[in-house]
N, C-alpha and C positions, 0 to 999 in steps of 0.2 A: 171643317170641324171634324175631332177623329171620337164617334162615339161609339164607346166602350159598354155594352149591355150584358150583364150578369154571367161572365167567364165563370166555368170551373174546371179544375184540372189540379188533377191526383198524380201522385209518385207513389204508385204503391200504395200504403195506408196513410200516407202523409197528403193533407188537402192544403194546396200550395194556392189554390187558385177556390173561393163561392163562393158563386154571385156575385164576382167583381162587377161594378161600374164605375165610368167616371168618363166626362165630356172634359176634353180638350182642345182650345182653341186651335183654329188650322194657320195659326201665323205665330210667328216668335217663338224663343223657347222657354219650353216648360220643364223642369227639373221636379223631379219625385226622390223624394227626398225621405230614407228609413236604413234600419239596422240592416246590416248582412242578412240575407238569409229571411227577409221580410216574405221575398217573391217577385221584387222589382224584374231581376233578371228572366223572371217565366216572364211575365208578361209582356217584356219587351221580344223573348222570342215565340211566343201565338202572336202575335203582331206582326214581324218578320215573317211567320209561315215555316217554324223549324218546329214548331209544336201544334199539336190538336186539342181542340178544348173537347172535355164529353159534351160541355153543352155552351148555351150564348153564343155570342157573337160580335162583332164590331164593323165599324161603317166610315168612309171618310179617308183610309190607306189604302192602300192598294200594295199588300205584297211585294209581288216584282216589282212596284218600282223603290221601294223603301230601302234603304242599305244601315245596317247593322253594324255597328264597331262592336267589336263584342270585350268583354272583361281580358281576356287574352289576348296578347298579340298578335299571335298568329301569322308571324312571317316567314317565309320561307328564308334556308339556309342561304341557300346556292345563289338568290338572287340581291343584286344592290340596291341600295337605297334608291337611285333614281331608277332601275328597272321594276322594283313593286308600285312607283309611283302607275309606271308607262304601263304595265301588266293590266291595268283596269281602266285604261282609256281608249275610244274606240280605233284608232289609226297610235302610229309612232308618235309623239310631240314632246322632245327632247325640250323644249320651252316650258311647257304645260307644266312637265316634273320637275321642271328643276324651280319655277312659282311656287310649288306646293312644298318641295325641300326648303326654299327659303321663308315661306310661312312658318315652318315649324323650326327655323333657326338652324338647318341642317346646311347651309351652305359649305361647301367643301368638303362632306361626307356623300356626294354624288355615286361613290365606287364603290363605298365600304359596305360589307355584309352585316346583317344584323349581330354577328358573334364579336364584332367587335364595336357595337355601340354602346353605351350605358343603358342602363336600363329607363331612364329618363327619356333619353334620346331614342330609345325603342317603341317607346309608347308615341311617341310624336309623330312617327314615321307612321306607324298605324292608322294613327288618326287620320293625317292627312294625304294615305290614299284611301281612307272609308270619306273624304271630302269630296276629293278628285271622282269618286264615283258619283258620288249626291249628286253633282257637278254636271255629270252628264245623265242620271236618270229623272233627277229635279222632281223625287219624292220624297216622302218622308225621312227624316234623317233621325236614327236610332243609336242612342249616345251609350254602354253601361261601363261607367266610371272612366271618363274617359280623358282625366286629365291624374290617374293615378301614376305617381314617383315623378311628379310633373311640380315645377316647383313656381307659385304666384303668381308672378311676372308672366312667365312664359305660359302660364293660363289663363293669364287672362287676355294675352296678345293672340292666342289660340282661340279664346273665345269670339274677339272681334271678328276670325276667318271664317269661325261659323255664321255669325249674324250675317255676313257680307254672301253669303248663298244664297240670302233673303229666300228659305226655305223651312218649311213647320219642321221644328226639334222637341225629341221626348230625349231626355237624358234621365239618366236613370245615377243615382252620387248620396254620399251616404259625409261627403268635407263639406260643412258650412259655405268656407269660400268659394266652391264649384257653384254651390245651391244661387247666394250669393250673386252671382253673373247671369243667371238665368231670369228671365221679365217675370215668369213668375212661378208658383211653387207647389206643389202639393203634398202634405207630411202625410206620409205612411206606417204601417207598422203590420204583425202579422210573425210567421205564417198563421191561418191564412191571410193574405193581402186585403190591410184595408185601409180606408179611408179616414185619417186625423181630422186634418181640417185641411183649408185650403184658402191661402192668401199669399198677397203680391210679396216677391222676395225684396 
């Protein structure tokens, strides 16, 4: 169970983060669900350990082992689809990546550079090497927006990849049908980050 006790945290004059709380179950995934710009994305990185709260705390994650798909892709040029897979696994497993390419429907985009994927097909590649890591650190798995230019079908067959980690998921999604595939839900709104209500999706 990942408990969340009374976060705050400032940009400047802007209070993005007090006295957040909120208990989430340490199994299945949970989707938090609110406008752009709520604070979804802070909290999932004080979670990750890419930010500092002035104050609170939380209990239940562990940092280093937790891996982050972040709003951006964030792939490098120079490398191909099956080597960002192989980049975060701990030994070479040309197998490995090429399961995680054919989860995301990439089969026979093995060589290609991100400059010439779609933007669809960019985010997919993302995704599942932020899996491939999960995969071998088998901590928390930190989602934000992580089936964006990504189209139904192939989210929701993406979603199954996640279930099958059988590993706790916060995804952070602002599309119904994302919210939708997730066991269950929690509405937000903000800044500051709060708390709607909170029932099964």
């Amino acid at each position: 169970m990942l408990e969340i006790r009374e976060l705050t945290l400032s940009y400047g004059d802007k209070r993005v983060l007090d006295r957040f709380s909120l208990t989430v179950p340490g199994e299945g995934i949970t989707a938090l669900s609110g406008p752009s710009g709520c604070g979804k994305t802070t909290l999932l990185r004080v979670l990750a350990g890419l930010e500092t709260p002035s104050s609170g705390s939380f209990a239940g994650l562990e940092p280093d082992r937790a891996v982050l798909l972040f709003q951006e892709n964030r792939l490098f040029p120079w490398r191909t689809a099956e080597q960002h897979i192989a980049d975060v696994l701990p030994r070479p497993d040309r197998e490995t990546a090429r399961r995680w390419l054919a989860a995301a429907g990439l089969e026979g985009e093995e060589g290609t550079c991100p400059a010439a994927l779609s933007g669809g097909m960019a985010r997919r590649l993302s995704l599942v090497r932020a899996l491939a890591l999960a995969e071998v650190r088998r901590g928390w798995l930190l989602l934000d927006e992580p089936f964006a230019g990504v189209d139904p079908a192939r989210a929701e067959a993406l979603m199954e990849a996640v279930r099958g980690l059988g590993l706790p998921v916060l995804l952070c999604a602002h599309e119904q049908h994302t919210v939708s595939l997730a066991d269950r839900r929690v509405d937000l709104e903000g800044p500051p980050l709060r708390t709607v209500k909170s029932a099964r999706a």
